[in-house]
N, C-alpha and C positions, 0 to 999 in steps of 0.2 A: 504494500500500500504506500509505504512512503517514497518507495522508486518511483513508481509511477506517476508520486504530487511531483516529487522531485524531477523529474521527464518534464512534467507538463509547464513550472516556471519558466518564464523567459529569463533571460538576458547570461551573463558570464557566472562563476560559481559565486564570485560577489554578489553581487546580485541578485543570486538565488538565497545565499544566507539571508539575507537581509530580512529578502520578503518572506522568508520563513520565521524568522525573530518577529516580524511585525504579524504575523499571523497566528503566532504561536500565543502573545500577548493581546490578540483581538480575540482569541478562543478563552485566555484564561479572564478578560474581561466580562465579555458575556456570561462566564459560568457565574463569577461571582457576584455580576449586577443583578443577574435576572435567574439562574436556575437553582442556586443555590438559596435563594432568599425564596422561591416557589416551595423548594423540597423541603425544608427547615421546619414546618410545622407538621411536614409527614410522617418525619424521622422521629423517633424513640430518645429522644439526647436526655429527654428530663423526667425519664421512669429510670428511678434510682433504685436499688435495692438494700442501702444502710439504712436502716432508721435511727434519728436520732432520740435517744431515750435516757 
């Protein structure tokens, strides 16, 4: 899979790093503006099993 993105970038391997940094930081933006703050109240974070007594 990543050959293949990799194939499909343009320009020189400069250039391909790049826009794989700038894409790699556009994928981890999206998770934590919008998927992560979606799934947050699906998830289990706050069934604890201490009780305090």
């Amino acid at each position: 899979m990543y050959g293949w993105i990799w194939r499909r970038l343009p320009g020189n391997v400069w250039i391909r790093a790049l826009i794989s940094v700038v894409l790699v930081l556009a994928v981890v933006y999206v998770l934590f503006q919008y998927v992560f703050p979606w799934a947050e109240p699906l998830l289990p974070f706050n069934d604890v099993t201490v009780d305090d007594q």
